[in-house]
N, C-alpha and C positions, 0 to 999 in steps of 0.2 A: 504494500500500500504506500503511496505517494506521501510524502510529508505535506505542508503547510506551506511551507517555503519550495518544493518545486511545484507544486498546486498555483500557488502564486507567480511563478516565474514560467511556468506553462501558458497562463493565461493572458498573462504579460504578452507575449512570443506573440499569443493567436490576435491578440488584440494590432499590434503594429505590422501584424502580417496584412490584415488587412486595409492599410494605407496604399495610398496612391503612390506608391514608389514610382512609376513609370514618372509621373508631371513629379514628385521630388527631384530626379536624377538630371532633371533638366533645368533646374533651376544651381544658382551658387550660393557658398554657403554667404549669408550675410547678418549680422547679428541685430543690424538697423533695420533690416526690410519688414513690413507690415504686408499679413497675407491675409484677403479673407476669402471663405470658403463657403459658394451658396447653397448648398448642400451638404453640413459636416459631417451630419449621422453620429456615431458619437463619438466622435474625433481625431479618430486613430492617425489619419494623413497628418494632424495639426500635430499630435503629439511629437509624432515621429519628423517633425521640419523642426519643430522647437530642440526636439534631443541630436537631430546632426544639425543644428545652428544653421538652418535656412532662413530661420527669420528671428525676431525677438519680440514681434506679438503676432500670433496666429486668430484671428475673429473669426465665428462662425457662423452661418441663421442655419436654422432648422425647424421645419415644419412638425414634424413628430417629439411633443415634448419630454418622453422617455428619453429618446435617444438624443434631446439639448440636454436633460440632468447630467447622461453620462458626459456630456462631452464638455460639462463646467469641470469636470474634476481635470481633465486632459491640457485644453487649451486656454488661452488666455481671455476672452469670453465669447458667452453664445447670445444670439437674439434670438427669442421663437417666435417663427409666424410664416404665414404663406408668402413668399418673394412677389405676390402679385401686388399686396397691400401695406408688407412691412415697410418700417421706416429703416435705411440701411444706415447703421451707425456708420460713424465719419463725419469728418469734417474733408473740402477739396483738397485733392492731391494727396491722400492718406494710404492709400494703397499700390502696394509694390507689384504683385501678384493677386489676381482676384481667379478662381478654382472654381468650373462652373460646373464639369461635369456633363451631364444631360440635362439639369435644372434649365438652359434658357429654353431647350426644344419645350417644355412642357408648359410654357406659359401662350398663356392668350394673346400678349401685346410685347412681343419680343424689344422691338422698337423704342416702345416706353417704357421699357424696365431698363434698355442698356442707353437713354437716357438720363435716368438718373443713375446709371451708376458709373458710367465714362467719367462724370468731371470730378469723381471721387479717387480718381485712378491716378499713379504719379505720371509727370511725361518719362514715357518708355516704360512706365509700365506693361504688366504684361496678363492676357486673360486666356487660361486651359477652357476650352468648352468641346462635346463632342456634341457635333451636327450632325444630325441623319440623314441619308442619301431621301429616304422617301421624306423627308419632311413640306410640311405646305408653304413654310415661310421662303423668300428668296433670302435667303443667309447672306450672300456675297454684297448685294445693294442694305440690305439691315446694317449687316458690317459695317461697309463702307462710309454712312450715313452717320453711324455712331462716330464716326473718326478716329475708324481702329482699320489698323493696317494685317495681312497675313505676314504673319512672320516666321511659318515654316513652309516649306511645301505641303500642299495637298499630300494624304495618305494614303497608298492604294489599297491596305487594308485596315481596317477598325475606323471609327470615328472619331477621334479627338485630333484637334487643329490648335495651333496656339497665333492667338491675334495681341496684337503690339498697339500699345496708344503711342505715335513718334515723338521720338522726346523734344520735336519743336517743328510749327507750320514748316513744310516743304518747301514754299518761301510768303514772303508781306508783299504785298500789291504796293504798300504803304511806306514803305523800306524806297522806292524806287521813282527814278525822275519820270516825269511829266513829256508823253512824246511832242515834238514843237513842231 
């Protein structure tokens, strides 16, 4: 029979087994960066950025208030509520990485949800979300409109994409003389 302490250390294991190690791996370690995660479930991805130093506040929302309990004990904090209607903590320019997961496919107003949450984003920040081939939204004009750039290539298999806010307008119309 298992002791207490590997019982513990077991579950430990399965709990950060199931983080998002793939969108970790891509990210560097930074101890300033602010991540938040629209979907955290209960926290495991956040845990595990905070224990290899990817970030030094990991924030979560989660719609299932079970699995926000578990994920106060994990990361640095949760909001519970549906992404359609929460208010997203932050103040602009707070976030380094935002971790969307499948969370934006599932919403009604894609649009108006990655309007409010782009000017919360730092420049060059960066957003994980997986798009689905059959989805109804046009992804690439949502994108685009949000004023997020792709910044990997397209995948030719799985879903997830990673989209870049650039870290400064491509150029100022305002910056430039006057044609004579």
């Amino acid at each position: 029979m298992p002791s207490l302490a590997e019982n513990h250390a077991a579950r430990a294991a399965a709990f950060l087994a199931a983080a998002r190690g793939d969108v970790l791996a891509a990210l560097p370690p930074d101890p300033h960066a602010v991540i938040l995660d629209l979907a955290c479930g209960a926290g495991a991805t956040g845990a595990l950025a905070l224990k290899d130093g990817k970030c030094g506040a990991y924030v979560g929302i989660e719609a299932n208030p079970a699995a926000a309990s578990e994920a106060r004990f994990a990361i640095s904090d949760v909001v519970v509520g549906d992404l359609a209607t929460v208010a997203i903590p932050g103040d602009p320019k707070t976030f380094d990485v935002v971790i969307a997961g499948s969370a934006l496919a599932g919403l009604a107003d894609p649009p108006g949800f990655l309007g409010r949450l782009v000017p919360l984003m730092r420049p060059g920040g960066r957003l994980f979300a997986a798009i689905p081939a059959g989805s109804p939204h046009r992804w690439e004009k949502i994108i685009r409109r949000a004023g997020l750039v792709q910044d990997a290539p397209k995948p030719r298999k799985g879903l997830a994409r990673l989209f870049a806010k650039p870290p400064k307008a491509p150029y100022d119309l305002r910056a430039h003389k006057r044609w004579r």
